[in-house]
C-alpha positions, 0 to 999 in steps of 0.5 A, a space after each residue: 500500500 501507499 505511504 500513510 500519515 503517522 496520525 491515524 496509525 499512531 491513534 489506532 495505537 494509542 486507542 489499541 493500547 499497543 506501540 509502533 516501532 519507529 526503526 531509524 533507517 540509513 541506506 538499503 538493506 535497514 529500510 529492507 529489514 524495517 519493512 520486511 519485520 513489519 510484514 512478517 509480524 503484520 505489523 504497521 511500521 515508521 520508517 524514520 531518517 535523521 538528519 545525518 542520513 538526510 546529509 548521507 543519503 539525500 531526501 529523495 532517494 530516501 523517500 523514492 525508495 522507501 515509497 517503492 517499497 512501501 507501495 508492494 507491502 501489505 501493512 501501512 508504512 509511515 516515512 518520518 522526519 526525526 529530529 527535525 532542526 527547523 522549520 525549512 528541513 521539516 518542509 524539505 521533508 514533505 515536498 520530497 513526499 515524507 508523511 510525517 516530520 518531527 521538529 525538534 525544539 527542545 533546546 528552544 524557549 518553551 513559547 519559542 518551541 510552541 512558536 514554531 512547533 505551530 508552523 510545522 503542525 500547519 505545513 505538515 497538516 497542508 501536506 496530509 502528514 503528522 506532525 511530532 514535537 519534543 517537550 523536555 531533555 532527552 539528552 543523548 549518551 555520546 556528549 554525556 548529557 543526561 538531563 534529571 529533570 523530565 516533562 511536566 504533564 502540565 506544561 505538555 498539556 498546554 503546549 499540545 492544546 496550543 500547538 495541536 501537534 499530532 504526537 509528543 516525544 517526551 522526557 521520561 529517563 531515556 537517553 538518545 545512543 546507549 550501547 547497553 541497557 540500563 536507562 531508568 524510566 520513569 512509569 509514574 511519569 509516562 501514566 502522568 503524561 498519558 493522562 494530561 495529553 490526548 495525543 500518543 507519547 514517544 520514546 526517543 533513545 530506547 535502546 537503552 530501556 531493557 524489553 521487561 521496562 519497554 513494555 511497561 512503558 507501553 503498558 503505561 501509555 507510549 505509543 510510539 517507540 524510536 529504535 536506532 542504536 540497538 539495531 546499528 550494533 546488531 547490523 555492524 556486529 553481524 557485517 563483521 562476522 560476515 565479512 570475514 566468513 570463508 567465500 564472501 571477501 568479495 561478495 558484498 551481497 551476501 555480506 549485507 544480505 546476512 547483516 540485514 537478516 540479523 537486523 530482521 530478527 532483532 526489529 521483530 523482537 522488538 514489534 512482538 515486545 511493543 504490542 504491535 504484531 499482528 495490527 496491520 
């Protein structure tokens, strides 16, 4: 089927009690493993680039391929925009066909974030896509930050009320780019959120939550769950492996085909944990 808006897949979601798997993609063969896990599990699934893999790879050919692919799928294919830096990138993203984009002021003035998190909910609505936003410090593992303070309820219900975004990615003890479990989530915290806000709560940096915590937090009210480390160290580790096996010192193929299928495993892992096999 065609590429679909993130707003009704993530209020079916929400409404079901279940989560979507957001899989960071960077070229081939991880767009390749997303939709592949998605369609043997029946699951509905969001693609989703950063803006390095934007540098990287380009908008166009992204979303060329990511159409293709998700036109001969059976379940519904949402391509998202993580992490948007302004309000041109995230209308660069929709041009180029993305159905959802997320702008990212978290490091702005709260009246500045609602400020612009509005002019991209009204780009994103012209273009029939979603719209995400982020409210408090994720913070990420690479530079050491790792902000105490999460999101108040209170204030992301004002922000959403003001902004009508479509989705909240929010600050609940995740940290973007852990190698290893051991992120500490707050659940009061997700079940305070859930109940403040009427639209779906995102997980960025999920990699590092353990899947016994990852489906309390769903349990508690996330509804969309951002996976890209985790899924790079399963790619890596098995391109290593693979690249040095008898026979593939010049069959990249095989090589990528092999990294590719570990990461099909992991991502279906991940969807039977989230709730969401079998909603497609």
């Amino acid at each position: 089927m065609a590429l679909v808006s993130g707003r009704e897949m993530l209020a079916a979601a929400r409404a079901g009690g279940y989560a979507v798997p957001a899989f960071n993609i960077f070229n081939l063969e991880f767009l390749q493993a997303a939709i592949g896990a998605a369609v043997a599990e029946r699951s509905p699934v969001v693609v989703q680039v950063s803006p390095r893999t934007v540098q990287y790879a380009g908008l166009g050919p992204i979303a060329a391929l990511a159409e293709s692919m998700a036109d001969a799928a059976p379940v519904p294919v949402v391509l998202h925009l993580d992490h948007g830096a302004s309000l041109d990138a995230c209308e660069d993203a929709l041009d180029a066909g993305f159905t959802s984009v997320m702008f990212d002021g978290a490091d702005l003035p709260f009246e500045e974030n609602i400020v612009w998190t509005r002019k991209v909910v009204a780009c994103a609505h012209a273009a029939n896509a979603s719209a995400e936003a982020e409210l408090g410090q994720v913070g990420h593992a690479r530079d050491g930050h790792h902000p105490k303070d999460g999101t108040d309820p209170d204030q992301a219900a004002q922000f959403v009320a003001a902004t009508k975004v479509d989705a909240l990615a929010v600050a609940i003890g995740t940290v973007h780019g852990m190698a290893t479990t051991g992120a500490v989530v707050d659940i009061g915290l997700v079940q305070a959120l859930r109940q403040a806000v009427p639209v779906p709560l995102v997980m960025h940096g999920s990699s590092g939550v353990d899947d016994e915590t990852l489906a309390r937090a769903v349990r508690a009210g996330i509804t969309k769950v951002n996976l890209s480390t985790a899924l790079q160290k399963v790619f890596m580790n098995a391109l290593r492996e693979s690249a040095v096996r008898p026979g593939h010192e010049t069959d990249a193929r095989a090589v990528l085909e092999e990294a590719k299928d570990a990461v099909i495993a992991a991502a279906r892992n991940r969807i039977g944990i989230l709730g969401s096999a079998g909603r497609a």
